[in-house]
C-alpha positions in Angstrom: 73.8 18.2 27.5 73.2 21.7 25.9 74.2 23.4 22.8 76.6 26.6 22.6 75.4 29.1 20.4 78.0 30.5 18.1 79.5 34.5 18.4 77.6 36.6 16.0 80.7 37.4 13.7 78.8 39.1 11.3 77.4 41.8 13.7 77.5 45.6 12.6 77.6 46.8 16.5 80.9 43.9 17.0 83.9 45.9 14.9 86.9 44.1 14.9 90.6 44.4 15.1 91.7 41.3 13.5 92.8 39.9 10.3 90.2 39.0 8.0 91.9 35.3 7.1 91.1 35.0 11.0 87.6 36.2 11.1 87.0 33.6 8.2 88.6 30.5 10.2 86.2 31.6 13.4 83.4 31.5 11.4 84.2 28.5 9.3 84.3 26.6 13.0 81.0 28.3 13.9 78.8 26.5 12.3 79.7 22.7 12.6 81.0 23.2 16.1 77.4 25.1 16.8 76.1 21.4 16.2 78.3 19.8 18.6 76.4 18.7 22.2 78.6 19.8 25.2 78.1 18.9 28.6 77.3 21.5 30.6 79.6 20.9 33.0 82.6 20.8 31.0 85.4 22.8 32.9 88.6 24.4 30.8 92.0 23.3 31.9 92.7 26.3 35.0 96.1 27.6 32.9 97.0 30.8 34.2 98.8 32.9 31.4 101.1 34.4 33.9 104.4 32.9 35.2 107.1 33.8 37.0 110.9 32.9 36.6 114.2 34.6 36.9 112.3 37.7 37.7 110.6 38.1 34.6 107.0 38.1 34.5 105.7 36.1 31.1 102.4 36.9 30.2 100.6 34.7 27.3 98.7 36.6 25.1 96.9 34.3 22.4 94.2 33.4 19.8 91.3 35.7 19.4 90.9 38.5 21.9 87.4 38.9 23.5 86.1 40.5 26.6 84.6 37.8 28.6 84.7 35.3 26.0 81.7 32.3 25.7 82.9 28.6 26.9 82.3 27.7 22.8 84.3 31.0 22.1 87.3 29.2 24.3 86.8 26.0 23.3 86.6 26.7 19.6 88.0 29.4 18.6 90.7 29.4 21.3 90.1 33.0 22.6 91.4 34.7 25.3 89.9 37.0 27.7 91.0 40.8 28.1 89.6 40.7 32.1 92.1 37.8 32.5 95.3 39.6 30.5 94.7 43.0 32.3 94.1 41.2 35.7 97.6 39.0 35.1 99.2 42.7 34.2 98.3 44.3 37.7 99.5 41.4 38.8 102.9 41.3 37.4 103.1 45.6 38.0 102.4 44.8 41.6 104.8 41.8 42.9 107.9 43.1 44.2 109.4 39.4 42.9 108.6 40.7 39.2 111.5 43.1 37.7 110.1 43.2 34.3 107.3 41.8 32.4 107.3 40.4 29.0 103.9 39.9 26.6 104.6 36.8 24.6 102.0 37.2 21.7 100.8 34.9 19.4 97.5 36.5 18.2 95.7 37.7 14.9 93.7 40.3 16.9 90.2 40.0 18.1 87.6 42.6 19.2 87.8 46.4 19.2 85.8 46.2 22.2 88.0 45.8 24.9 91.4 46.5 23.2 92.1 50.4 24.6 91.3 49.6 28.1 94.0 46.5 27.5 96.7 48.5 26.0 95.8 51.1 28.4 97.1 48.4 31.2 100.4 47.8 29.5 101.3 51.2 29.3 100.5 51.6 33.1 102.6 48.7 34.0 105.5 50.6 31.9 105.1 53.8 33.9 106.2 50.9 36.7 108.4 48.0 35.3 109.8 47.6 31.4 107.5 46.1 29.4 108.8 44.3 26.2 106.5 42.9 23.7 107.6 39.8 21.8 106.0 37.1 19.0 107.5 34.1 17.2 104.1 34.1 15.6 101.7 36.2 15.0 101.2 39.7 16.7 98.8 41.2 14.6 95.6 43.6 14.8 94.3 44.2 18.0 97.5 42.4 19.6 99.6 44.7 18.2 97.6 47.4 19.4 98.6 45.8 22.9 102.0 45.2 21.9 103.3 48.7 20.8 102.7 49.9 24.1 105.6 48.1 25.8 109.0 49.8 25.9 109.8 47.8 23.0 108.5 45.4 20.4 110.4 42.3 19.1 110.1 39.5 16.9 111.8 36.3 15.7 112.9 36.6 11.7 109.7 34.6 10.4 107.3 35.8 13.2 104.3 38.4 10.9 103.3 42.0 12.7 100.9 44.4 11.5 97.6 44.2 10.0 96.7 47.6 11.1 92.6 48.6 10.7 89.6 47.7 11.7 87.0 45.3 10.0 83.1 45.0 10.1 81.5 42.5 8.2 77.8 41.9 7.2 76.6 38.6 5.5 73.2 40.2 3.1 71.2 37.2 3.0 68.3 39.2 1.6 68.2 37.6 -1.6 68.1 34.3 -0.3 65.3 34.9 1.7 63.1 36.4 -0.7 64.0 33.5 -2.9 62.7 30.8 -0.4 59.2 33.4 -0.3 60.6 35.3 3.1 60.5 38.7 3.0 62.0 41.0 6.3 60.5 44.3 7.4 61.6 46.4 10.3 59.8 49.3 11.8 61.9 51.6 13.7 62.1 55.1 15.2 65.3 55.9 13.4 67.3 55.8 10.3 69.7 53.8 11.8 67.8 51.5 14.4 67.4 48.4 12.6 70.7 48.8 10.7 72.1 45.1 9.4 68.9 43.1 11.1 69.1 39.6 9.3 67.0 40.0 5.8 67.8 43.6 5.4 70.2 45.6 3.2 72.0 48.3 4.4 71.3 51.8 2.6 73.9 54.5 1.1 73.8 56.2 4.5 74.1 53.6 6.5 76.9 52.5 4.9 78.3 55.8 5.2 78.3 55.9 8.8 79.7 52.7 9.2 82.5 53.3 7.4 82.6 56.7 9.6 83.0 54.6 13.0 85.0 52.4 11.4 87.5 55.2 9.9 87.4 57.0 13.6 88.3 53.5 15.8 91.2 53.4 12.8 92.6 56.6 13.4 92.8 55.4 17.4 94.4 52.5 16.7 97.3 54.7 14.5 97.6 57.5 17.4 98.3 54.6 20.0 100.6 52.9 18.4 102.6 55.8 17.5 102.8 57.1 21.4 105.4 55.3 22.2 107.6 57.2 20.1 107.1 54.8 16.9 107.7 56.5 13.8 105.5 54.5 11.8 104.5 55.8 8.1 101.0 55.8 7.0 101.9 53.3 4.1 102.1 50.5 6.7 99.2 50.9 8.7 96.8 49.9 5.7 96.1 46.7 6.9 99.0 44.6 5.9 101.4 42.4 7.9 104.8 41.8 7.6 107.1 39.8 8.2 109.8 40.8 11.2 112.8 42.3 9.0 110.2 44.6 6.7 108.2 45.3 10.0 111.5 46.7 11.0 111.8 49.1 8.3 109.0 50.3 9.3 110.0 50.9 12.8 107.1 48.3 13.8 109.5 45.8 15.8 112.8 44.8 16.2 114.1 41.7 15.3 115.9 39.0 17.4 116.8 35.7 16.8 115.0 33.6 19.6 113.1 34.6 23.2 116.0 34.0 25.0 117.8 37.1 23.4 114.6 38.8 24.1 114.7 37.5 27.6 118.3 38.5 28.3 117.3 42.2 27.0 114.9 42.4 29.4 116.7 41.8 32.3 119.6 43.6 31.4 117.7 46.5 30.9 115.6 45.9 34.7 119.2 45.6 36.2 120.4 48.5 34.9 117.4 50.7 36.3 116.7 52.2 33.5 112.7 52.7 32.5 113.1 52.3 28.2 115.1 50.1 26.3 
């Protein structure tokens, strides 16, 4: 029997794309699951997230996002690898019995890491099939980074998009420490070496250029989502969601009342021939 350690959530080097009410729930689970004894040879159910039927290639697209997520990362927090979504995207690009692939997204985001090279796959498997993205959930953060580089994006009426940004977080448990007698010093060749080591504060310039990488990965995140031809204002990419019919307003999605109308889209539009809804 061993032990899982838990993600390091609070990590400056681990930015995320994600909404902060979901960052909170992952590391609420951290630390009681963290005391949890698994057997080591505990396999996860073999569910591929791509299926095949009528022509249409479904790809599931769920939970936290993570490159090459941890067994606990799976088990607990439900994540989903980016290997296995970009993998199951070739996939779908290259079968001759796939005419068009949808991304079925229930998601509040997950890692920045990861995330370009992702939405950099659906946008190549729209150069070869349509693409339509679609949620009756959640398709927020780094999944809707993903999501606005199909041909379209859709949601049902009470389905939430959005949640545009990036997040760091760092726990300061100096005080604490020095409270219980503990006090942390670092030695390092550089300004920014030991930057947000346990027991540390962070200092007016390291702040500064955190909030620097955090402001450029930002700025990313708006340019992608607005290459696909989304006129998107800057007053909804602040970090908010919305719920489908405002998201439309904002020329985020489209709304639809169920995945079959999504579905029937779809095929139309890989029937007709043509490459954009």
């Amino acid at each position: 029997m061993i032990g899982l350690p838990p993600l390091n959530l609070f990590s400056l080097h681990n930015p995320f794309a994600i909404l902060p009410d979901a960052l909170v729930d992952m590391h609420s689970r951290t630390a009681p699951a963290a005391r949890v004894q698994w057997n080591e040879n505990y396999e996860l159910e073999d569910k591929p997230i791509l299926t095949v039927e009528d022509g249409i290639g479904s790809v599931s697209i769920t939970g936290p996002l993570m490159r090459k997520p941890s067994l606990f990362a799976q088990v607990v927090y439900g994540a989903t690898d980016f290997d296995e979504i970009v993998a199951s995207l070739e996939n779908a690009a290259n079968d001759p019995g796939v005419r068009a692939i949808l991304l079925e997204i229930d998601s509040p985001g997950g890692t920045v890491n990861g995330t370009p090279e992702v939405a950099q796959a659906v946008r190549e498997a729209a150069r070869v099939k349509p693409v339509y993205a679609f949620t009756q959930g959640l398709m927020a953060s780094a999944a809707y980074w993903i999501g606005s580089q199909a041909d379209a994006v859709y949601a049902t009426p009470s389905a939430m998009l959005g949640s545009i940004g990036v997040i760091v977080s760092f726990l300061d448990v100096r005080g604490a420490l020095e409270g219980m007698g503990y006090k942390m010093e670092v030695f390092s060749s550089g300004k920014f070496k030991g930057m947000g080591l346990p027991g540390t504060s962070l200092t007016d310039e390291q702040r500064e250029h955190i909030q620097a990488r955090i402001e450029e990965t930002a700025n990313e995140f708006k340019a992608a989502v607005r290459a696909r031809g989304r006129k998107i204002p800057d007053e909804a990419m602040e970090g908010q969601v919305f719920y489908a019919r405002e998201a439309q307003k904002y020329n985020l999605a489209g709304t639809v009342k169920n995945r079959a109308e999504v579905v029937a889209r779809l095929s139309a539009l890989a029937r007709s021939g043509r490459r954009a809804a």
